[in-house]
C-alpha positions, 0 to 999 in steps of 0.5 A: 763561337770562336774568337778566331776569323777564317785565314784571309779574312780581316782580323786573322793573324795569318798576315798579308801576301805569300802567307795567305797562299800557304795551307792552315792546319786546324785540330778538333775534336771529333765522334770517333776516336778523338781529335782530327786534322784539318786543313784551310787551302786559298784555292778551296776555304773550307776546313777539310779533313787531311787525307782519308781518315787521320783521328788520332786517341790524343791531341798531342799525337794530332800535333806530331802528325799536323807537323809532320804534314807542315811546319806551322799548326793550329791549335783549334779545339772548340766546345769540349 
């Protein structure tokens, strides 16, 4: 189990005020080709999948596209 507290909560470092509002993107791995992109909104708290179907085969081309998606990534890997 992670460290990491869910964005919002007490004990994460996502801050206080227009921070919390913003999206949060996630990487982790998944059954198919290897690494997926998720995303956390205010609005909804759960960690879903940007977009239909985004696995990428590298955790660096998961990156370039969360970047591509906003300007801020986390990097959440879990168990490998």
């Amino acid at each position: 189990m992670s460290n990491e507290s869910a964005p919002g909560t007490l004990g994460s470092n996502a801050g206080l005020g227009v921070s919390l509002l913003r999206p949060r993107y996630r990487i982790v791995r998944d059954r198919y080709l290897g690494y997926e992109v998720q995303v956390w909104r205010w609005w909804l708290p759960l960690w879903l999948e940007v977009g239909f179907c985004n696995t990428h085969p590298s955790e660096a081309s998961a990156v370039e596209f969360a970047k591509r998606r906003a300007n801020k990534v986390v990097r959440n890997l879990g168990p490998l």
